[in-house]
N, CA and C of each residue as an Amber inpcrd file, in Angstrom:
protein
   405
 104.1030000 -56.8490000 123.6200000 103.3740000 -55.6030000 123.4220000
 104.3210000 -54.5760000 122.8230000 103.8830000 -54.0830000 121.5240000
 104.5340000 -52.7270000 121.1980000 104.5030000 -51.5860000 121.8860000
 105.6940000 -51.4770000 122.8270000 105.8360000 -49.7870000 123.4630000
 106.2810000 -49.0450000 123.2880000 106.5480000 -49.5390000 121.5200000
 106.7510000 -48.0070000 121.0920000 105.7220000 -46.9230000 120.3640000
 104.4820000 -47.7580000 119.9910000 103.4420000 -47.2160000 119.6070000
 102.6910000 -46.1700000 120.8170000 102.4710000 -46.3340000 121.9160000
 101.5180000 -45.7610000 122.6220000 103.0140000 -44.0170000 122.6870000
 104.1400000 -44.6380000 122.3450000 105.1200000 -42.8710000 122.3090000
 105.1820000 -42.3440000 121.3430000 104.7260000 -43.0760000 119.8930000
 104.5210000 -42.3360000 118.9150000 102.8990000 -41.4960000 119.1080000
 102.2570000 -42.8600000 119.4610000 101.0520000 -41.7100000 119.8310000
 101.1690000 -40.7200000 120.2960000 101.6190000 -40.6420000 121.8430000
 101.7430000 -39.0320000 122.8320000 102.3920000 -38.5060000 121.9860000
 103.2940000 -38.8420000 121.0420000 104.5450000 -37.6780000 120.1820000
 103.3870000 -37.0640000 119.1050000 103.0030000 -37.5720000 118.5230000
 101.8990000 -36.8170000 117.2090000 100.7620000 -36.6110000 117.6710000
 100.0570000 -36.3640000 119.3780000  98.8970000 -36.1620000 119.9450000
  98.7170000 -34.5440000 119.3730000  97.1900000 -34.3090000 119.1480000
  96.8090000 -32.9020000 118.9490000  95.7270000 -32.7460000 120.1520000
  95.6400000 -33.3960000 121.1030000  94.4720000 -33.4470000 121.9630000
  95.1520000 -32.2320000 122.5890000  93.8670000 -31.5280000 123.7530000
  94.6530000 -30.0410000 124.1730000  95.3670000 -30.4610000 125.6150000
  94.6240000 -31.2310000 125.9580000  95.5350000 -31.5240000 127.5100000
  96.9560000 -32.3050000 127.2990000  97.3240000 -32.8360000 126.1850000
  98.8440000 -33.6070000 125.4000000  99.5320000 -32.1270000 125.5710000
  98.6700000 -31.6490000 124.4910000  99.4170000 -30.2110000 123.8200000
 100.0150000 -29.3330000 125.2010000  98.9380000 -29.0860000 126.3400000
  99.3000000 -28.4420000 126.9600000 100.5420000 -28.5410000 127.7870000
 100.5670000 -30.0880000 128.4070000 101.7960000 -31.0990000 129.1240000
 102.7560000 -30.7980000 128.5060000 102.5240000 -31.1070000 126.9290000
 103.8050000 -31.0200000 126.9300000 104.5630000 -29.3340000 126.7830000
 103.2170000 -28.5490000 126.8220000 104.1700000 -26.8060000 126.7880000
 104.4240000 -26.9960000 127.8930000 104.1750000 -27.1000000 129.0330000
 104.1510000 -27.0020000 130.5470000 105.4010000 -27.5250000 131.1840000
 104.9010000 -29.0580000 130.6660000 106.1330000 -29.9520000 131.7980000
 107.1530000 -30.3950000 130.8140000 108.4400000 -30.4690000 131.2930000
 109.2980000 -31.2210000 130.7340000 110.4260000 -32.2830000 131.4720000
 109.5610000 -32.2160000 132.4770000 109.7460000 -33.3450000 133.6060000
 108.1390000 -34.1090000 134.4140000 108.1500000 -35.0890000 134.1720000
 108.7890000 -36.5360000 133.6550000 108.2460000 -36.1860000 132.0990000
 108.9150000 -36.8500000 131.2610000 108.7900000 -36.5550000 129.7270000
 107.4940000 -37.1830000 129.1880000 106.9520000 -38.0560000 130.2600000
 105.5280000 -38.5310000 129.5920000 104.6290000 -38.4070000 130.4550000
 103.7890000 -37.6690000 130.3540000 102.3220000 -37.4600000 131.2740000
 101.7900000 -38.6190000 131.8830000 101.1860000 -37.8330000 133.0770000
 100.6930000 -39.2510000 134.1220000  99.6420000 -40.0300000 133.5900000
  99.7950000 -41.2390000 133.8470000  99.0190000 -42.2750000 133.5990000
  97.3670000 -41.9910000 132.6200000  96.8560000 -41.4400000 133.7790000
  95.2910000 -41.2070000 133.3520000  95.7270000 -40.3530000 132.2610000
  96.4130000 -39.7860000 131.7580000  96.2470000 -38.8390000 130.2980000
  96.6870000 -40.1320000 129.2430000  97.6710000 -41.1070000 129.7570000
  98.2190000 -41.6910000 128.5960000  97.0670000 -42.5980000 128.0130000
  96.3420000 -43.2100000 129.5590000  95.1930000 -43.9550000 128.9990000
  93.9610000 -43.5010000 128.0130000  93.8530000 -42.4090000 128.2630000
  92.7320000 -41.3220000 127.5220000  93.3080000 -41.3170000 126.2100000
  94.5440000 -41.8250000 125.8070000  94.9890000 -41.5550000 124.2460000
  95.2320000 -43.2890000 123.8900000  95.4630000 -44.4430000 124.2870000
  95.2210000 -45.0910000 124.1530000  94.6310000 -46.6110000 123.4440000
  94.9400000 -46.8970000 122.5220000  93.9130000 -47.9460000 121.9030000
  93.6200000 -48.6160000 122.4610000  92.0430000 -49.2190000 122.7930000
  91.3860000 -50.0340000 123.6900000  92.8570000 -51.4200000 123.6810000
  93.2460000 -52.2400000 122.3620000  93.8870000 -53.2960000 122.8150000
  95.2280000 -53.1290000 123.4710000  95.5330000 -51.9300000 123.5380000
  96.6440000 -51.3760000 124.4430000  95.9960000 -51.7610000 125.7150000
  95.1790000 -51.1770000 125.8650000  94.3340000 -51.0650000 127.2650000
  94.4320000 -52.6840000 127.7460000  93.9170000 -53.6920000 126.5580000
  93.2250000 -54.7220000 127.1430000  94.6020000 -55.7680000 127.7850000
  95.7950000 -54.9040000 126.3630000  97.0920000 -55.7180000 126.9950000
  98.1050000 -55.6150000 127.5590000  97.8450000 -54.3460000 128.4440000
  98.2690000 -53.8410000 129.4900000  97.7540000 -54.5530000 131.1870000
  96.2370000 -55.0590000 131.1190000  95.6270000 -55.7540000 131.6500000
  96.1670000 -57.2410000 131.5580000  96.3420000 -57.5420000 130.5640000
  96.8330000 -59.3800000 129.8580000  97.7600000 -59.3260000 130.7300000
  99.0930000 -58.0770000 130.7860000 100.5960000 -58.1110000 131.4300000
 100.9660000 -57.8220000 132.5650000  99.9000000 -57.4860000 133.2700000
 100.2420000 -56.7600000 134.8720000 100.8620000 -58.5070000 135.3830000
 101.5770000 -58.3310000 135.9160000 102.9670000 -58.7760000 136.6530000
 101.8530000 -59.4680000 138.0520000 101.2380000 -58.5680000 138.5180000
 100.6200000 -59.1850000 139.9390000  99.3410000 -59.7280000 139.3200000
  98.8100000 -60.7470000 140.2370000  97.5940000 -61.6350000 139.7840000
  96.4790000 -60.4150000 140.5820000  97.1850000 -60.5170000 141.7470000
  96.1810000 -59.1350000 142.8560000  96.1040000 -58.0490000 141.9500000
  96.6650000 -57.3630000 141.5370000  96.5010000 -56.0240000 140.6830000
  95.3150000 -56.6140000 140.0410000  95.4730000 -57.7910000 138.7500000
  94.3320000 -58.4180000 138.0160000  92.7600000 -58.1810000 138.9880000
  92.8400000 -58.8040000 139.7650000  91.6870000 -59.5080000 140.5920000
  91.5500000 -58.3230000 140.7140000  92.2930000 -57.6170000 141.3030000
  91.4370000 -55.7370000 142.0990000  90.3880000 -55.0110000 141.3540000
  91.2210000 -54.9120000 139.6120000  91.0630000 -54.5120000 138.7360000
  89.3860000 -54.9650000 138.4270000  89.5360000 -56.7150000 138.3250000
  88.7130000 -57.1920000 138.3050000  86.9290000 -57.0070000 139.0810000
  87.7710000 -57.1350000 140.1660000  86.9140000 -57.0510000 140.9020000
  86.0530000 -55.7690000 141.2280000  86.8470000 -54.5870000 140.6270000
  85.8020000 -53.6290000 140.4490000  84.8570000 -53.6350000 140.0050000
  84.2040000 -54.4350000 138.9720000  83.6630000 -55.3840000 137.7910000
  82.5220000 -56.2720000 138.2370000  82.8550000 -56.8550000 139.2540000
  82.3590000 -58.2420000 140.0320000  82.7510000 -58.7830000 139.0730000
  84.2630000 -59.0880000 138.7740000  84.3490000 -60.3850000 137.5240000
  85.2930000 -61.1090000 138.1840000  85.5640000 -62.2840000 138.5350000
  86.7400000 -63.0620000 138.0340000  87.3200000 -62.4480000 137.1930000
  88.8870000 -62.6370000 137.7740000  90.2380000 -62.1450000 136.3920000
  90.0110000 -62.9040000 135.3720000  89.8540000 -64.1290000 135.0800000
  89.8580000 -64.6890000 133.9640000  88.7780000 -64.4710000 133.3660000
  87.2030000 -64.0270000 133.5790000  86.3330000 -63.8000000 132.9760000
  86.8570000 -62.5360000 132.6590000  87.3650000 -61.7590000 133.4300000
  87.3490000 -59.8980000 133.1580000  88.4130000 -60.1320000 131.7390000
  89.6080000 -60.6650000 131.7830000  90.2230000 -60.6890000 130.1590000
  89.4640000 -61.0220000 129.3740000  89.0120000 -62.3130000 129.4080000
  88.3870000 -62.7300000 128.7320000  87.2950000 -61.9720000 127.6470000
  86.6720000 -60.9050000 128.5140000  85.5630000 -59.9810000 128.2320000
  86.1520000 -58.8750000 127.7300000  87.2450000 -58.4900000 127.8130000
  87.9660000 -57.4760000 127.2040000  88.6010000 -57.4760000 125.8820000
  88.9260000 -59.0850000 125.5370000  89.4970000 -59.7190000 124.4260000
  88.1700000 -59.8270000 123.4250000  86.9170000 -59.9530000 123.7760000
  85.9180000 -59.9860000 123.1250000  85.4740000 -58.4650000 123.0060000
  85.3690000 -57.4540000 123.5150000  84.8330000 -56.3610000 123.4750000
  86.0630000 -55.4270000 122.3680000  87.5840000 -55.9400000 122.5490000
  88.3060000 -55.3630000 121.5820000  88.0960000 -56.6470000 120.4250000
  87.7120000 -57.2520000 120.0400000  87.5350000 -58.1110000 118.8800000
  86.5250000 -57.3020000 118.2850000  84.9100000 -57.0010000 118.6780000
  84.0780000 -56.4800000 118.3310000  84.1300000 -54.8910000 118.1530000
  85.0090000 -54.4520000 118.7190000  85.1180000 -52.9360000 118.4200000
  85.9010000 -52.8950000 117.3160000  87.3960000 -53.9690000 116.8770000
  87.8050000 -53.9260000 115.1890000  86.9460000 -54.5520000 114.7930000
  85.7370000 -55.0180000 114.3650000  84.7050000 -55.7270000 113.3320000
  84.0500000 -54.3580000 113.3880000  83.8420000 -52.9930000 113.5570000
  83.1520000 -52.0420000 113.7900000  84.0310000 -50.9100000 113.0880000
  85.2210000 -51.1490000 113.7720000  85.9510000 -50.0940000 113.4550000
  86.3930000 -50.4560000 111.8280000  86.4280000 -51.5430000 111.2470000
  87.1330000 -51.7460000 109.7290000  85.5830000 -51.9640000 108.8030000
  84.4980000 -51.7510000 109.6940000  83.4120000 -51.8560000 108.6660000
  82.7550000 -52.8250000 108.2980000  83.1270000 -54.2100000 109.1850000
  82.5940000 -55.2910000 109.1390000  81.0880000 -55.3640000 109.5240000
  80.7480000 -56.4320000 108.8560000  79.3350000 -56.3470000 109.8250000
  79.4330000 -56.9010000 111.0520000  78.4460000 -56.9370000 111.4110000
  77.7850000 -57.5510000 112.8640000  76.6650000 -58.7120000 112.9090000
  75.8260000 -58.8610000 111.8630000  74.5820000 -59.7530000 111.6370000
  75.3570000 -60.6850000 111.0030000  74.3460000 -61.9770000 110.9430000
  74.8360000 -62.9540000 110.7140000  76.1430000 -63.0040000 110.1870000
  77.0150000 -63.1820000 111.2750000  78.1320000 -63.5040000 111.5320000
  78.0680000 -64.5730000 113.2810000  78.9530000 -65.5830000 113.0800000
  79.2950000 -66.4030000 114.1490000  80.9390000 -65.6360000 114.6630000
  80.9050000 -65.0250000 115.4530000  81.9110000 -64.4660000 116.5770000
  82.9960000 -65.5690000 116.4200000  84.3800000 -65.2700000 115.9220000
  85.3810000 -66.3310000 116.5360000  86.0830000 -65.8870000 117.9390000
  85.8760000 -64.7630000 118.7270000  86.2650000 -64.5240000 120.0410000
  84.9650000 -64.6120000 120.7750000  84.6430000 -65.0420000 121.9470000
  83.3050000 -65.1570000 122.0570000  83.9270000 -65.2320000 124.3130000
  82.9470000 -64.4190000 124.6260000  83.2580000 -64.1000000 126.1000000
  83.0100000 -65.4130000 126.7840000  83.9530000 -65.5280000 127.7640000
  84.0000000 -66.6880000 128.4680000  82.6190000 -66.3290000 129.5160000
  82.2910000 -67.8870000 129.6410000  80.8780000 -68.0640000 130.4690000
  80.6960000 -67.7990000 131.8730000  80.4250000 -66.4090000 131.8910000
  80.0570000 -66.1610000 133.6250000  78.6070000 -65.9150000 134.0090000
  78.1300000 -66.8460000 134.8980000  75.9870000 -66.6330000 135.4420000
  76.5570000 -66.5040000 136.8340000  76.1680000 -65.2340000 137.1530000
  76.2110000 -64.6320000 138.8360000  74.7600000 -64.6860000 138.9730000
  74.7990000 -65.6910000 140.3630000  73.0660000 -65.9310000 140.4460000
  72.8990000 -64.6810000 140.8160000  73.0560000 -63.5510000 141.2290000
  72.9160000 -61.7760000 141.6600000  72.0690000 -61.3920000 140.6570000
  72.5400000 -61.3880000 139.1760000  72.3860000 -60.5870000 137.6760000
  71.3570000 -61.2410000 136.9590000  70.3870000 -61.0590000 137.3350000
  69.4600000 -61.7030000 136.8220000  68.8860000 -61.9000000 135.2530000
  69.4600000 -60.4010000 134.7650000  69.4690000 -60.2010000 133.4860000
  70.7120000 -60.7260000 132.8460000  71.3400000 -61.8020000 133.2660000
  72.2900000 -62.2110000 132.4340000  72.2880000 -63.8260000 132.9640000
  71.4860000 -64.0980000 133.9200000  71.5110000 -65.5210000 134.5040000
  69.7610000 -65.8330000 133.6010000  69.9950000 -66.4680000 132.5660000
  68.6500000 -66.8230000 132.2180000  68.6410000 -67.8830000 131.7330000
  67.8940000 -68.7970000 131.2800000  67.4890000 -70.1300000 130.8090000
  67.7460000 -69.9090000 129.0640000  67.9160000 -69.1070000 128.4030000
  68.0170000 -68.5530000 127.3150000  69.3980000 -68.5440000 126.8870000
  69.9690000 -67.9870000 127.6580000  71.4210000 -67.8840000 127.6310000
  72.0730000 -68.9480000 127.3670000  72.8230000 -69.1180000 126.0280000
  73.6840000 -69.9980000 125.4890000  75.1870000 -69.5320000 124.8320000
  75.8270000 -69.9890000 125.7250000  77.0260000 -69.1220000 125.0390000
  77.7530000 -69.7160000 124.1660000  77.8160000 -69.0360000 123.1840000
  78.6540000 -69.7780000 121.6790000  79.1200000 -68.8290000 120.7610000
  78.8860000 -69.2980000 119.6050000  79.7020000 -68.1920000 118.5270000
  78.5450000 -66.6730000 118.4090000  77.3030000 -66.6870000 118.8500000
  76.2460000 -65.5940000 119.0050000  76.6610000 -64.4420000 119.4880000
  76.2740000 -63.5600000 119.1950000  76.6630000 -61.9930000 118.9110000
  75.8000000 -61.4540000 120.4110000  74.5560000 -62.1540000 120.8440000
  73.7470000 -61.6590000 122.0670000  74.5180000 -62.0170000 123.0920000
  75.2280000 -63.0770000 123.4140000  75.9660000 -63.1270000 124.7080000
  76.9020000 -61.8220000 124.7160000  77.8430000 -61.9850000 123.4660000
  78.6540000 -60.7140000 123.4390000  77.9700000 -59.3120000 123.7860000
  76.7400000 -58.8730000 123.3160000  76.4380000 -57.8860000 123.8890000
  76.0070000 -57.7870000 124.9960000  75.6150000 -58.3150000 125.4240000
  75.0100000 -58.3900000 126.7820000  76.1440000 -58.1600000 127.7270000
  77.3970000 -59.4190000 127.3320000  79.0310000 -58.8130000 128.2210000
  79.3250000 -57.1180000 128.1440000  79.3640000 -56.4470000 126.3890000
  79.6420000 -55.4800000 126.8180000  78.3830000 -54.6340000 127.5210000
  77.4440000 -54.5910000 127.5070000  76.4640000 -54.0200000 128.6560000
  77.1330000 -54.2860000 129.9760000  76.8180000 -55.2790000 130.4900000
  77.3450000 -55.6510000 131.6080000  78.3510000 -54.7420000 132.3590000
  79.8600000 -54.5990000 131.3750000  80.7080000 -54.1050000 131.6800000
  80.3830000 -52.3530000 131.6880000  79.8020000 -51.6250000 130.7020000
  79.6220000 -50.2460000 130.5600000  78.3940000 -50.0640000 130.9570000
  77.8100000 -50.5990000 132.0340000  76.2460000 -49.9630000 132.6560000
  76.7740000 -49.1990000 133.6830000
C-alpha cells in the first residue's frame, strides 16, 4: 500500500475541517483517524481493511455488516472495481464484471436469498451487494 499518498492528500486538502486542524493543532501532525478517512480513496479504505494485522479486527469490522470477513473484502474489492468503471466513464451495460462479489445467501435476507440469483460475471448480483452494504 502507498502511504505516501493518503499524506500528500492531507498536505494539498482544501476541505475546512483539514484546513482548520491544521491552523489549530500542531500536535500530532496528522488528524485523528475519522478526518483522515473522510479524505480518503475508497481503495485506500478497502486496503486498509485487506491489511489489518488482526483477523478479529476483520471479523468485528465485518461483522458489523452481518458478513463473513472473506465475503466483507470480497464485497469491497467489487464495490471499488465498480466505482473506477464509473469514475473513468466506463459503462455499466452490457459489460461482464471481471471482479464479481463472492457468493453469500443468508437464509435471514430474503431479498438476496432467491432462486434467481446467479452469481457470475452479471452486474445484478453486484448491485444488489452494494445495496446490501449501504441500506
Amino acid at each position: 500500500m502507498d502511504f505516501e499518498k493518503p499524506a500528500k492528500t492531507y498536505k494539498e486538502q482544501i476541505e475546512i475541517f483539514i484546513k482548520h486542524y491544521k491552523n489549530k493543532y500542531s500536535y500530532p501532525e496528522n488528524p485523528p483517524s475519522w478526518m483522515c478517512v473522510e479524505i480518503m480513496y475508497f481503495s485506500q479504505i478497502s486496503k486498509i481493511f485487506q491489511n489489518l494485522k488482526s483477523r478479529e479486527d476483520r471479523n468485528d469490522i465485518a461483522q458489523d455488516y452481518g458478513l463473513p470477513e472473506s465475503i466483507f473484502e470480497s464485497w469491497l474489492h467489487t464495490i471499488n472495481y465498480v466505482r473506477n468503471i464509473c469514475a473513468h466513464h466506463s459503462r455499466l451495460w452490457n459489460r461482464d464484471f471481471q471482479i464479481v462479489p463472492k457468493k453469500y445467501i443468508p437464509k435471514s435476507k430474503k431479498w438476496i436469498n432467491s432462486n434467481r440469483m446467479i452469481f457470475g460475471k452479471n452486474k445484478f448480483n453486484t448491485f444488489k451487494t452494494i445495496y446490501f452494504l449501504f441500506r
